[in-house]
ZARO-890577 format. One record per residue (C-alpha): x negated, y negated, z. Coordinates in pm, 1 decimal, decimal comma. Example, Ala and Ser with C-alpha at 12.3 -4.5 7.8 and 13.67 -1.06 7.14 Angstrom:
BEGIN
<<-1230,0; 450,0; 780,0>>
<<-1367,0; 106,0; 714,0>>
% end
This chain:
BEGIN
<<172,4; -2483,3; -1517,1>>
<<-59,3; -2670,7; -1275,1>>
<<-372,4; -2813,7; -1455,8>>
<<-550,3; -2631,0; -1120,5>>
<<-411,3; -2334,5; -1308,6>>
<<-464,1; -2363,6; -1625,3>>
<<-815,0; -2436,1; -1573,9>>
<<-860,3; -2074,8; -1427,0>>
<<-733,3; -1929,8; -1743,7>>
<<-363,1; -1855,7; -1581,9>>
<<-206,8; -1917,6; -1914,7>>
<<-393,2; -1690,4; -2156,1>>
<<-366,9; -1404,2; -1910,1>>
<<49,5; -1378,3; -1861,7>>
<<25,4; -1391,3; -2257,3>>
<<-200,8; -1114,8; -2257,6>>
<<26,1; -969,3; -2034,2>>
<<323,0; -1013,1; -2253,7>>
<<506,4; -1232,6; -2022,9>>
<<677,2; -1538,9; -2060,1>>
<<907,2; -1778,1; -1959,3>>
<<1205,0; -1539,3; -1878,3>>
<<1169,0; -1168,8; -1870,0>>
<<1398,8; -909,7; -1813,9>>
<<1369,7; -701,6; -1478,3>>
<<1517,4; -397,1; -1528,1>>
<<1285,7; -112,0; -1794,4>>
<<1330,8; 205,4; -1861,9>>
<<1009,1; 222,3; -2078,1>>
<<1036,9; 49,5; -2404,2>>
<<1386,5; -55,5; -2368,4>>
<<1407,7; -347,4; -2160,6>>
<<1775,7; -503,8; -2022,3>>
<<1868,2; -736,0; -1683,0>>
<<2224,1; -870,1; -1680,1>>
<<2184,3; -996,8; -1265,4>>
<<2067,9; -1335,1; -1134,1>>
<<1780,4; -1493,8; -1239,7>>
<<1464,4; -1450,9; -999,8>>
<<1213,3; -1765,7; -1020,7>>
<<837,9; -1701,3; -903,3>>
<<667,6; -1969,0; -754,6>>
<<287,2; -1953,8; -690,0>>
<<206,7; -2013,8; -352,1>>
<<-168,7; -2115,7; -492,7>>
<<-14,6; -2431,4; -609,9>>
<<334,9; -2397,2; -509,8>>
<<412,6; -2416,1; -941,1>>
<<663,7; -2216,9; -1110,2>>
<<533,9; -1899,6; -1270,3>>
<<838,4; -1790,5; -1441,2>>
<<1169,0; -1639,9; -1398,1>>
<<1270,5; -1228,9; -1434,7>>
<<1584,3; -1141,8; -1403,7>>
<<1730,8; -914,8; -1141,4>>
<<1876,9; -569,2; -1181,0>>
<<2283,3; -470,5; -1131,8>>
<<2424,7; -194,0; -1038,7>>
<<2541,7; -113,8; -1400,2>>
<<2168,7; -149,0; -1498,4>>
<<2062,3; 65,6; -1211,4>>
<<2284,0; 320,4; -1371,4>>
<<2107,1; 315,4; -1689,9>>
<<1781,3; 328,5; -1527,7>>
<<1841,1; 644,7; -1323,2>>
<<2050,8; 812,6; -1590,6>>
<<1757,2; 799,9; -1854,0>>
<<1503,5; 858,2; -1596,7>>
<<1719,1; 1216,7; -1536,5>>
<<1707,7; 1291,5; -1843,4>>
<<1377,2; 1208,5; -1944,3>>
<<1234,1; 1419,6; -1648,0>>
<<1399,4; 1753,9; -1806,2>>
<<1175,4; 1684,0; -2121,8>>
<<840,1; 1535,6; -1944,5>>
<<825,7; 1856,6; -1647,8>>
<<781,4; 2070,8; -1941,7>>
<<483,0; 1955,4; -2060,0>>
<<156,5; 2083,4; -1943,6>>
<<-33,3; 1917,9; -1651,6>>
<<-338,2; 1864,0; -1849,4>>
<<-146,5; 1648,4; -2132,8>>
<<35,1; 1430,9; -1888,4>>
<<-292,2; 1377,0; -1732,7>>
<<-435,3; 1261,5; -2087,1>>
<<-144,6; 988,5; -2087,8>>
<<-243,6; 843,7; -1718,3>>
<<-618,4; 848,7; -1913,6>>
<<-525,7; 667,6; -2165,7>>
<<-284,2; 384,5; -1928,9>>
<<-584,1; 353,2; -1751,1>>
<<-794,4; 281,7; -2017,1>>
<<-560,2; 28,0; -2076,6>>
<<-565,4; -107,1; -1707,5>>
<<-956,2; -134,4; -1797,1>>
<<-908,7; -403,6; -2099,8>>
<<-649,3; -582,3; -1907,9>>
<<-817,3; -547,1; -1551,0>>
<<-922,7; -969,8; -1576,2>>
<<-619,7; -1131,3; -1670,8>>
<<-381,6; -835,1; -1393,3>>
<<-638,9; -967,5; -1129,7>>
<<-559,9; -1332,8; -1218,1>>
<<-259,3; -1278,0; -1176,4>>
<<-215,7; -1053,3; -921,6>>
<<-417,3; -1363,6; -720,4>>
<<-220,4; -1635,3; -874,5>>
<<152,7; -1486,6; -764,3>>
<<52,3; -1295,3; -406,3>>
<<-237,0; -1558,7; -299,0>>
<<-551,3; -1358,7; -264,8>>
<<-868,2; -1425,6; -355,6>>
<<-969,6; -1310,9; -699,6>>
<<-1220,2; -1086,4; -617,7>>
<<-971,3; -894,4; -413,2>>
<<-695,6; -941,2; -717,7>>
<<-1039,4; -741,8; -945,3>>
<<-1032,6; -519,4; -652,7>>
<<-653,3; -385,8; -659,2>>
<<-681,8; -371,2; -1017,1>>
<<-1005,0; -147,4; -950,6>>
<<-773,7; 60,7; -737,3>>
<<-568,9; 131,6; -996,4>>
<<-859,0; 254,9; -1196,6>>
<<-971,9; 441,4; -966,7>>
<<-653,3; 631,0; -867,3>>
<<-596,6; 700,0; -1260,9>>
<<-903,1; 838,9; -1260,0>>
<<-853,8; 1085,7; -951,4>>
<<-506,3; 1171,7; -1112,8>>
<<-645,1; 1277,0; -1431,4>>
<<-901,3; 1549,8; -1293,5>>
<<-623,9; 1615,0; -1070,5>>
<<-406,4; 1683,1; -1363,1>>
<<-560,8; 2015,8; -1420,5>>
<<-586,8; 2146,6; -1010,7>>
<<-223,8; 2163,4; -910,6>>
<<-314,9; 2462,4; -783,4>>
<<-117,4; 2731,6; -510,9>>
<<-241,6; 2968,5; -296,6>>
<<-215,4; 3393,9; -359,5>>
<<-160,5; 3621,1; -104,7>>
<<-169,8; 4013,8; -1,8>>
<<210,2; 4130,9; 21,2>>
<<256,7; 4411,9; 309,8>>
<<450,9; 4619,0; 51,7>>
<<312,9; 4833,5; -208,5>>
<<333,6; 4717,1; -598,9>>
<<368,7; 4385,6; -487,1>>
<<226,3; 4076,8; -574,7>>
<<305,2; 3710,9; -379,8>>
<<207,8; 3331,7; -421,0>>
<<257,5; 2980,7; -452,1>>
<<325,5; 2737,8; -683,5>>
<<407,7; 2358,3; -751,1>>
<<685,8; 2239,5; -971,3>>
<<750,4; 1832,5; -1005,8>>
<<1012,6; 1693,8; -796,4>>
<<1248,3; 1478,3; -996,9>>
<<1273,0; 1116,3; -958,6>>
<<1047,2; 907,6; -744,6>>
<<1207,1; 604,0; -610,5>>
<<919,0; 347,7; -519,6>>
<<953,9; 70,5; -327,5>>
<<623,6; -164,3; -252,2>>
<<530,0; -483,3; -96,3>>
<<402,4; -817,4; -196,5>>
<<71,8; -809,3; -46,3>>
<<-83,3; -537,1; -276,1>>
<<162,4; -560,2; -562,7>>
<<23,3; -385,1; -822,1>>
<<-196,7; -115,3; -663,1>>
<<50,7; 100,2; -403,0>>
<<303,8; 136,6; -728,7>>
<<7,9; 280,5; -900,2>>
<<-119,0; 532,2; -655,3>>
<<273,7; 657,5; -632,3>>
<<296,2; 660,9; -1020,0>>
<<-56,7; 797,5; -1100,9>>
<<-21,6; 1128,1; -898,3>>
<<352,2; 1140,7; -990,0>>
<<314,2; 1125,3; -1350,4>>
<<65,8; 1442,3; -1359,2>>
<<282,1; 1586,6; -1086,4>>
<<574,4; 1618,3; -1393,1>>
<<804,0; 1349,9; -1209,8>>
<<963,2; 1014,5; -1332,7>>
<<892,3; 739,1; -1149,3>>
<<1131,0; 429,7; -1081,1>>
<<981,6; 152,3; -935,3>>
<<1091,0; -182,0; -700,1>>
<<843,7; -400,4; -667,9>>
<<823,0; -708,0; -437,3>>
<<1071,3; -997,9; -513,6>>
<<793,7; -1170,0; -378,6>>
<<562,2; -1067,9; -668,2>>
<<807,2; -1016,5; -974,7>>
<<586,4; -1126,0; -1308,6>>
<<316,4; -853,1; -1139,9>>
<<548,1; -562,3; -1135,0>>
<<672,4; -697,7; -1493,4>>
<<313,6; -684,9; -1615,1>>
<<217,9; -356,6; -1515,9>>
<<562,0; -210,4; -1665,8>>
<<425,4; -375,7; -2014,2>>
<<120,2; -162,6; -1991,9>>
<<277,2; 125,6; -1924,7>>
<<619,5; 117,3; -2157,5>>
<<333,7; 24,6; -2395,0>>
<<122,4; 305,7; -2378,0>>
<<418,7; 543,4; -2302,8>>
<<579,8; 475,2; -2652,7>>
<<275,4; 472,9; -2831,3>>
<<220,8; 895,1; -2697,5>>
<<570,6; 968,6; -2711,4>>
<<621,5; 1017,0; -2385,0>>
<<1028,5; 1012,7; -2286,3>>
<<1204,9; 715,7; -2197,5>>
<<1278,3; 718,5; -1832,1>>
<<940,8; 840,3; -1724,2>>
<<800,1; 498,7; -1610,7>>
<<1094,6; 259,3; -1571,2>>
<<1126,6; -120,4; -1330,3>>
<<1429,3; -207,5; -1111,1>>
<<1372,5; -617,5; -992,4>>
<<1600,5; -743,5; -716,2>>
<<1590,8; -815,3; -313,2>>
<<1684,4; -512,5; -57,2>>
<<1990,8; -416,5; -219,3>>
<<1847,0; -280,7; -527,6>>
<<1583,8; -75,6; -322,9>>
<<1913,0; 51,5; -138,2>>
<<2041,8; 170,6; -501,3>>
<<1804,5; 412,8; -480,0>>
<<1753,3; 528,9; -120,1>>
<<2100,2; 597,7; -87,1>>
<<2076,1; 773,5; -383,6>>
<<2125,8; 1181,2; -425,3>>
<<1972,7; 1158,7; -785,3>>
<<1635,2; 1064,8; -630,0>>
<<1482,6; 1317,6; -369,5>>
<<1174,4; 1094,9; -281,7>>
<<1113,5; 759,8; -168,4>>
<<808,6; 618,8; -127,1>>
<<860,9; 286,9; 38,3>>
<<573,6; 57,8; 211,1>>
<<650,0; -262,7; 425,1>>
<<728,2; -336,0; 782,9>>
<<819,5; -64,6; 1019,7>>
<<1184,8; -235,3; 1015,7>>
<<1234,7; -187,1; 667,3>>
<<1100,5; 145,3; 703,4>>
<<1318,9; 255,6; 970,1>>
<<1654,9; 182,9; 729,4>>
<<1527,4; 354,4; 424,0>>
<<1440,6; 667,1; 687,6>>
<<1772,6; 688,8; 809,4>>
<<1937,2; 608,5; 516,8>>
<<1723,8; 892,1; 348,5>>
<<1740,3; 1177,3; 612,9>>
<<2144,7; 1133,4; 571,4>>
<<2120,2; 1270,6; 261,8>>
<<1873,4; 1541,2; 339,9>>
<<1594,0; 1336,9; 95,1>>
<<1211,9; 1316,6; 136,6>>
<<1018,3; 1025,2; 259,1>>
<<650,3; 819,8; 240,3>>
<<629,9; 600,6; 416,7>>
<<359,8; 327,4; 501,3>>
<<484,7; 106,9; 726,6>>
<<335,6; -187,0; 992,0>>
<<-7,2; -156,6; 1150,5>>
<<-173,3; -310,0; 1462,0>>
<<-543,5; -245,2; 1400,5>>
<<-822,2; -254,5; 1613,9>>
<<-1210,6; -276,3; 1622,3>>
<<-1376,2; -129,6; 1928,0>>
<<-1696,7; -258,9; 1989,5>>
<<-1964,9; -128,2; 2221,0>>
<<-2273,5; -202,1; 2407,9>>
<<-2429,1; 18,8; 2135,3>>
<<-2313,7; -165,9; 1822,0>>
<<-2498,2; -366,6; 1612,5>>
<<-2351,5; -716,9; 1592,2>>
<<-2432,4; -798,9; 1273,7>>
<<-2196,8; -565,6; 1072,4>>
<<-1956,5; -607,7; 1380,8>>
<<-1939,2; -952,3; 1257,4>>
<<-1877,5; -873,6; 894,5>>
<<-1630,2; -653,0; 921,9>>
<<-1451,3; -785,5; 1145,1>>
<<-1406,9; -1111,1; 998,8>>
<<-1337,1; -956,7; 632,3>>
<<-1095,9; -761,0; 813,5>>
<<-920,4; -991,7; 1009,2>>
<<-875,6; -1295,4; 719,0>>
<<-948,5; -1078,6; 343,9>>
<<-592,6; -1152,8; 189,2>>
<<-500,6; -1370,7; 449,7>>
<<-459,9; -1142,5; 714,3>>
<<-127,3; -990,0; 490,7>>
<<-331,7; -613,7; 469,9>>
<<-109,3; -363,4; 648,8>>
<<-492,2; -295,5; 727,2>>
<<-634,8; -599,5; 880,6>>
<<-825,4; -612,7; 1183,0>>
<<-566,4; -777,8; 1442,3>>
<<-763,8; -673,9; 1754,9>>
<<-1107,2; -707,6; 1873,5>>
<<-1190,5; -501,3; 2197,8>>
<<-1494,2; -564,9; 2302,0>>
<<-1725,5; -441,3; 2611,5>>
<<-1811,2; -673,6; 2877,3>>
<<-2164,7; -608,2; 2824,7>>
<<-2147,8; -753,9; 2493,1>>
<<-1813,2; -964,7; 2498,3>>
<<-2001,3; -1319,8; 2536,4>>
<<-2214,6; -1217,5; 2262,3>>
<<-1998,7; -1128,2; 1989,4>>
<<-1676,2; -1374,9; 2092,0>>
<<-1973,4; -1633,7; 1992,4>>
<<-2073,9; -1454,1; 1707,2>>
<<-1719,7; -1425,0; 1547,5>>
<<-1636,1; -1759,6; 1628,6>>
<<-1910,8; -1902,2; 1463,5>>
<<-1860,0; -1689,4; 1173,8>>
<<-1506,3; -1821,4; 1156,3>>
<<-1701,0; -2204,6; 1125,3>>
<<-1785,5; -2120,2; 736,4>>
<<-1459,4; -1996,9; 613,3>>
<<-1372,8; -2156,5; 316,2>>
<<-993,4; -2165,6; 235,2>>
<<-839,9; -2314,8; -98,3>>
<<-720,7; -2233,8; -466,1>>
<<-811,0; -1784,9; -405,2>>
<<-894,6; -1834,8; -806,0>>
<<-1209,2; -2013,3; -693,9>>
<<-1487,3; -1727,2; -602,4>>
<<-1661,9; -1971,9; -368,1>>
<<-1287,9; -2000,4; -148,4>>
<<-1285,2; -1689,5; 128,7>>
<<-936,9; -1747,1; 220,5>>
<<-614,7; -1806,5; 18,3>>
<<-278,3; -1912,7; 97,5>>
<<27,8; -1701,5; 300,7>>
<<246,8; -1543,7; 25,6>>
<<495,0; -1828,4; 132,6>>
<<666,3; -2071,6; 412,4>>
<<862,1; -1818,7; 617,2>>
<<509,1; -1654,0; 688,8>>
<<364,4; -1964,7; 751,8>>
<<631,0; -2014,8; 1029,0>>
<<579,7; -1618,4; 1185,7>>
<<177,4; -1777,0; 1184,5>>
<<288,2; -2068,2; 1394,1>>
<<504,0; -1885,0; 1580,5>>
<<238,2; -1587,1; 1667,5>>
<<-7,1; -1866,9; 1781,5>>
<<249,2; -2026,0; 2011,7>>
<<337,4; -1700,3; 2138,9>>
<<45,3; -1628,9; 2251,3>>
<<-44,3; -1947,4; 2425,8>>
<<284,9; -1899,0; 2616,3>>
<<184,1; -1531,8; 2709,7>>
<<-112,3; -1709,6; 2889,8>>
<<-384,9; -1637,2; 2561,1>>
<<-642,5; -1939,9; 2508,6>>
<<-691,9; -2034,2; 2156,6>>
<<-1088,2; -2011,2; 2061,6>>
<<-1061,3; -2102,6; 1709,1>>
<<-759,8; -2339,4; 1626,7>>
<<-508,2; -2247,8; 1353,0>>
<<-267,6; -2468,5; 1181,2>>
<<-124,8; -2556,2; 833,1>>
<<-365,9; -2732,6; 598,7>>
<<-252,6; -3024,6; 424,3>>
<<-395,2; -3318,0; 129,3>>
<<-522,6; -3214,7; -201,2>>
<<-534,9; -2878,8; -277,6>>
<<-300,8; -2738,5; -18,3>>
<<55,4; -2896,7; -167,7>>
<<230,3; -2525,6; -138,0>>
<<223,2; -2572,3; 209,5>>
<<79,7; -2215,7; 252,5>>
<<-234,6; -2246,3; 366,7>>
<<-331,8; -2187,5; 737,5>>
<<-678,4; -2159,6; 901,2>>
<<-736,7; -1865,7; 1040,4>>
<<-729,4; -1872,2; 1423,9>>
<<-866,2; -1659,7; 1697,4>>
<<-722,4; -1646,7; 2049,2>>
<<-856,6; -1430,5; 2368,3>>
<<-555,9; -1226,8; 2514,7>>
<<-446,6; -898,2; 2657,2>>
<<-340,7; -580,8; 2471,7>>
<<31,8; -594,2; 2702,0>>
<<128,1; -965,2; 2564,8>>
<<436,3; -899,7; 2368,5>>
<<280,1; -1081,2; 2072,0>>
<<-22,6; -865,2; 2085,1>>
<<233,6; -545,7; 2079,8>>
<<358,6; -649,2; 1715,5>>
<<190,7; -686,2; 1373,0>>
<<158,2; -1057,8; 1314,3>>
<<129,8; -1066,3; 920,0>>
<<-116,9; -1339,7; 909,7>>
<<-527,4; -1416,1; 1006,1>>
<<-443,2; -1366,6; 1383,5>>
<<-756,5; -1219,1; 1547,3>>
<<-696,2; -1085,4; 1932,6>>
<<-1046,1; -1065,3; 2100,0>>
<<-957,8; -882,0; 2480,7>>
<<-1252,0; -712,2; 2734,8>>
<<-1290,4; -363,8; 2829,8>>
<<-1450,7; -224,9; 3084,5>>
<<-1652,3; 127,3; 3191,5>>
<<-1625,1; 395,3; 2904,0>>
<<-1541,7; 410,9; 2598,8>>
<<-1204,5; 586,6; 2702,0>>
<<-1052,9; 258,8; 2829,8>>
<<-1134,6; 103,7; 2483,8>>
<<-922,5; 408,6; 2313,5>>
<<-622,6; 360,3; 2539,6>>
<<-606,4; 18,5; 2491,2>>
<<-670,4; 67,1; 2096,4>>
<<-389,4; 309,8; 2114,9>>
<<-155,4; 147,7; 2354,8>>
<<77,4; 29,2; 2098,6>>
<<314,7; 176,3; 1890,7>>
<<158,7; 114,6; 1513,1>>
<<-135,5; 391,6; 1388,3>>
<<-286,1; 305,4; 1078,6>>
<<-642,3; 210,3; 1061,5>>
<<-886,1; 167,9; 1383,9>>
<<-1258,8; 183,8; 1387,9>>
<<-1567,0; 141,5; 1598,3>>
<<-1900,8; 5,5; 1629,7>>
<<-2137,8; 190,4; 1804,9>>
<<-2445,4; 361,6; 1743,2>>
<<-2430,0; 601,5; 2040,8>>
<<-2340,4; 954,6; 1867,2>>
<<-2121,6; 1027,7; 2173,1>>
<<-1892,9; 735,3; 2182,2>>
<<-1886,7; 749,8; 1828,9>>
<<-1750,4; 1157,5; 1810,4>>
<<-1515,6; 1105,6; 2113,5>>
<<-1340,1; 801,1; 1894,9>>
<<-1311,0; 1077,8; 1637,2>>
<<-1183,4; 1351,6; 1801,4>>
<<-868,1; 1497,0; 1979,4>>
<<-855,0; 1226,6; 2287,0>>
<<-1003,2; 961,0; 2049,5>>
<<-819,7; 717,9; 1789,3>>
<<-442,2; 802,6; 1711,0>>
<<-460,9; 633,4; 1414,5>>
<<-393,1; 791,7; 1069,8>>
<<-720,9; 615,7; 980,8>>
<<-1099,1; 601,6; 1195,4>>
<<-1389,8; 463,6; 1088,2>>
<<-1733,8; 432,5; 1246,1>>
<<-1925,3; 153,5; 1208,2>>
<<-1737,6; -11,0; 908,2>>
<<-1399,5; -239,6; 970,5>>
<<-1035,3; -118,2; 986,4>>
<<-961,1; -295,4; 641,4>>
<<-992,6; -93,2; 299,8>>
<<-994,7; 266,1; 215,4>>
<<-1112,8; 447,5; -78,2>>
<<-900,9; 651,6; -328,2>>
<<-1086,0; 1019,3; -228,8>>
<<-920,2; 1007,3; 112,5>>
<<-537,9; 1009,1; 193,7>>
<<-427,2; 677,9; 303,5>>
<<-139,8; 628,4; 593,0>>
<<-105,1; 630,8; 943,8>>
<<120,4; 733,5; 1267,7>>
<<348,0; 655,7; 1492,0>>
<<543,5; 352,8; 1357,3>>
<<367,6; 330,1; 1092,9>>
<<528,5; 580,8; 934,7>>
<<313,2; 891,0; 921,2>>
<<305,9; 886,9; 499,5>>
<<13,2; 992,6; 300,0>>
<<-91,5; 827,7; -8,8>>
<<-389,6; 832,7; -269,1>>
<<-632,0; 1084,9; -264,0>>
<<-708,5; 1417,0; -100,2>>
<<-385,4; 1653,7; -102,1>>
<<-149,8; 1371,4; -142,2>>
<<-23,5; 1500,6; -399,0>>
<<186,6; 1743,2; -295,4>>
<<443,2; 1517,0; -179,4>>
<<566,8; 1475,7; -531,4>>
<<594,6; 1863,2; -597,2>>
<<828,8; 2105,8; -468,8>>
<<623,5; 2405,5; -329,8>>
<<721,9; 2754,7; -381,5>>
<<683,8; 3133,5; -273,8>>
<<739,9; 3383,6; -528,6>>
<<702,7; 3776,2; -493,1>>
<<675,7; 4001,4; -810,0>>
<<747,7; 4378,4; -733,0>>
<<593,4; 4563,9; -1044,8>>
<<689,7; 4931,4; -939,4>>
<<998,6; 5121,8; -981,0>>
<<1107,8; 5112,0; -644,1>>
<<1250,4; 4859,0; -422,3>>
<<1083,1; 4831,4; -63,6>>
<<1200,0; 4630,0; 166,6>>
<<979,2; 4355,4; 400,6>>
<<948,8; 4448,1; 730,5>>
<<953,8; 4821,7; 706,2>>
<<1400,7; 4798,7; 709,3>>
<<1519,2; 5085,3; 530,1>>
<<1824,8; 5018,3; 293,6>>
<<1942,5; 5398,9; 89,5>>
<<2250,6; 5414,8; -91,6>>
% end
């Protein structure tokens, strides 16, 4: 362990954690067994080695999915309310432990601690919203046309969830899967990031812990570790009727095919492309804020981060300057240090699709405003560290038409109306999050309504990055069109169902069809 590290208090939280040197990959609660290859996690913070968990086989994927079965029969049965007391009492676990899981959360992925406190806070949060939820997995009743009879819906838990999440929010998207699923009745099997392994470990310890300690079954909460052919374990598998998978829209478009072959169920939050319209209207101030914050918060790696900035003509001089100045007192080292801003890329095949992306665009005919490039000398050995860059270009360069994973701001003009704003916000083929500045009421309902923002998410006069657990989180298009978190979200873990009761003595039929014998 670096002394850089150590002196952040690294070391005290994996043991806190329960991790160590070597841990095993593959959990099915409080049993935990990996027979595959080991997997070695190095920080890209200080480019150190974190530790090693070994990978999952296909003979330990069979255990996994045979006691999750199993232990589904038992945990469906028992009443909403009581599984919602065991998410309490994880999360007030996740509360004790919410420090040392941000450490590390920002040691292994790269982001800034605050924003490590922050996932962990998301967690919280979505335990929270699961538990009242717990007790309002409700149906709907309705009038039946026939006599004596009495119809309406209900819920019943799915099975076994198959989750599959990405290394730039490794410990939060498992959690708002597994926290609605859990009161929901289903078993959850998770695949977290190779990227992030020790993370996914962690957060398994918590639960297995708190699981065993409640006698909850074995199987409800288990960990599969590995690279894409694990995750394909489960999507091509009958014995799991849901995956919920986030990452690129590439990725995405396998595990949906894969999937619909077998006539399964998918969520799925894929790429985004986000924008920030800004108008003659909007204050430049908070324009500013959020669209830095949005553009380099976690490095630019949020499947939420401000990647375009369309601004009016009226105002363009004005906030280009604004921006780029902002962009002057970014401070970018060791994301463990609250005064940094900016952390490293997860690792050196990113840093490359950065360098790339800023070629790209100069070769597309873009000028660069703010220069990027790879930081090097003390404090930057990974090799992962990049300064965020800004370049002006046009919404039809090919490089503006794909999600650069990085802190790649696009600034482009628009022109008249807001309308030619919206069709160049929606002129490409991601829809997560868009927003815009403006404090005209009109501009500011037309974003927001039928002809506005195609985007899964629109905001009004806060950035495109971050979303709160009360609303559903996901997006359109090609990015997926999944919905995660809060409002009815949750009944993409259930299976719904009608039901008609006929208490009389006769049998009528729907419809008015007559039937004698």
């Amino acid at each position: 362990m670096s002394t850089v590290a150590t002196s952040f208090g690294i070391e005290e939280a994996l043991k806190e954690l329960g991790l160590n040197e070597t841990n095993n990959g593959t959990s099915t609660g409080a049993n935990w067994f990996s027979s595959g290859e080991e997997i070695a996690s190095y920080s890209p913070v200080d480019g150190k080695l974190i530790g090693k968990v070994s990978a999952t086989t296909k003979e330990d994927y069979e255990k996994v999915i045979s006691t999750a079965t199993e232990g589904f029969k038992e945990w469906r049965t028992l009443p909403a309310p009581q599984r919602g007391e065991i998410v309490r009492k994880f999360n007030d676990e996740l509360r004790r432990l919410k420090e040392p899981l941000g450490k590390l959360v920002s040691y292994e992925m790269g982001k800034s601690y605050q924003e490590g406190l922050g996932e962990v806070q998301e967690m919280i949060d979505i335990c929270d919203f699961a538990v009242g939820l717990s007790r309002q997995l409700h149906g709907l009743t309705m009038h039946s046309e026939r006599p004596g009879h009495r119809m309406y819906e209900q819920y019943h838990p799915l099975g076994v969830v198959g989750i599959i999440s990405a290394f730039n929010f490794p410990v939060a998207v498992w959690s708002w899967n597994t926290a609605l699923a859990w009161v929901c009745g289903d078993a959850c099997i998770w695949k977290g990031s190779e990227k992030t392994p020790l993370t996914s470990v962690a957060c398994q310890n918590i639960a297995a812990r708190v699981f065993s300690e409640n006698g909850v079954p074995e199987g409800i909460s288990c960990l599969i570790t590995g690279d894409y052919t694990v995750g394909e374990m489960m999507t091509k598998d009958e014995r799991v009727p849901l995956i919920s998978a986030t990452g690129s829209t590439r990725m995405g478009k396998i595990v949906a095919k894969e999937v619909a072959g077998r006539l399964g169920k998918t969520l799925l939050e894929l790429g985004g492309n986000n924008a920030i319209i800004v108008t003659p209207d909007a204050n430049i101030k908070n324009t500013v804020i959020g669209a830095v914050f949005g553009a380099v918060g976690t490095c630019g790696q949020r499947c939420t981060s401000t990647r375009r900035l369309i601004v009016h003509e009226d105002v363009y001089d004005k906030v280009k300057s604004a921006v780029v100045d902002a962009y002057k007192q970014i401070k970018i080292g060791n994301p463990l240090d609250e005064n940094n801003h900016v952390g490293p890329l997860i690792d050196k095949d990113a840093v490359k699709n950065y360098q790339r992306a800023l070629d790209k665009v100069v070769e597309e005919g873009g000028t660069v405003l703010v220069e990027g490039g790879v930081l090097e000398g003390e404090g930057y050995e990974s090799g992962c560290y990049v300064k965020p860059a800004i370049a002006e270009a046009e919404n039809h360069f090919e490089i503006v038409q794909h999600e650069t994973f990085a802190p790649v701001l696009y600034i482009m003009k628009y022109k008249g109306d807001v309308s030619n704003a919206l069709e160049l916000q929606n002129g490409v083929r991601q829809g997560l999050s868009s927003a815009i500045m403006t404090n005209n009421l009109r501009e500011a309902e037309r974003f927001l309504s039928v002809e506005g923002s195609d985007c899964g998410i629109a905001n009004v006069n806060i950035g495109t990055s971050g979303a709160e657990i009360g609303g559903a989180f996901g997006g359109e298009k090609e990015t997926g069109g999944g919905r995660e978190s809060g409002s009815d979200a949750w009944k993409v873990y259930m299976r719904r169902q009608t039901n008609t009761i006929n208490y009389t003595t006769e049998l009528p039929l729907a419809q008015g069809i007559k039937f004698d014998l």
